[in-house]
C-alpha distance (Angstrom), angle and dihedral (degrees) to the residues before:
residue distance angle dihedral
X1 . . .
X2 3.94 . .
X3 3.42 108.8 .
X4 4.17 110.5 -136.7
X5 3.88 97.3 -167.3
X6 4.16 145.7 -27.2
X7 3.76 125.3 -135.2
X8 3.52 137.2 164.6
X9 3.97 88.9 -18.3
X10 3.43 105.4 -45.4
X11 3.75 127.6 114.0
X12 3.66 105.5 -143.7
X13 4.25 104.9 -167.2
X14 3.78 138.5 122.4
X15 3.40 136.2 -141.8
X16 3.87 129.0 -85.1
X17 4.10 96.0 -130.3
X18 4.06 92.8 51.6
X19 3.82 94.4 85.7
X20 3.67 94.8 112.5
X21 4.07 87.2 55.8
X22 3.63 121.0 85.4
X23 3.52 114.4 -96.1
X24 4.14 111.1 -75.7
X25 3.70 129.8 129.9
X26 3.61 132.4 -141.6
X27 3.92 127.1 -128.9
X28 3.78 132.4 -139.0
X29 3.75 123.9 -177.4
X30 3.78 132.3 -153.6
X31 3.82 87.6 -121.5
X32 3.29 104.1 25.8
X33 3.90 104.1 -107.3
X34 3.34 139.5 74.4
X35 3.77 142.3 166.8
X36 3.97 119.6 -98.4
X37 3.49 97.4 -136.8
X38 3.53 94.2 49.5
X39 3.98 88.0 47.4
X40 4.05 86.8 48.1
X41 3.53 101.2 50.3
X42 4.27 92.7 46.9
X43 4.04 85.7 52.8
X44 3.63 90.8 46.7
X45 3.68 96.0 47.3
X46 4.06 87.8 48.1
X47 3.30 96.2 33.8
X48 3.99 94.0 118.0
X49 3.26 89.6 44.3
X50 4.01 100.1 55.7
X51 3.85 82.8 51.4
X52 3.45 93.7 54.7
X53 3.98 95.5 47.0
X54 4.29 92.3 39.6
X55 4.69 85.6 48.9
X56 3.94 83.3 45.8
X57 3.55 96.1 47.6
X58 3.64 104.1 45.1
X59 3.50 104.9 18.9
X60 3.85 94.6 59.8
């Protein structure tokens, strides 16, 4: 499970078999909840940058 990037207690990563997917990551928190627009506006501010990690992952 490579993790892309952590903020404010979540663990944003995907997992190493999903390269046949379109790009998307998944999302664990520290205490198991977290608010969607909070969630949405971290992936949309990374959002070039979980491309970048998912094409160097499984495009290498």
């Amino acid at each position: 499970m490579p993790t892309i990037f952590r903020v404010k207690g979540y663990r944003f990563f995907f997992y190493s078999n999903e390269g046949f997917e379109s790009c998307h990551v998944h999302i664990i928190g520290y205490g198991g909840e977290a608010k969607i627009n909070e969630i949405i506006n971290i992936v949309k501010e990374k959002q070039k940058m979980i491309q970048e990690k998912w094409n160097e992952y499984f495009n290498s």
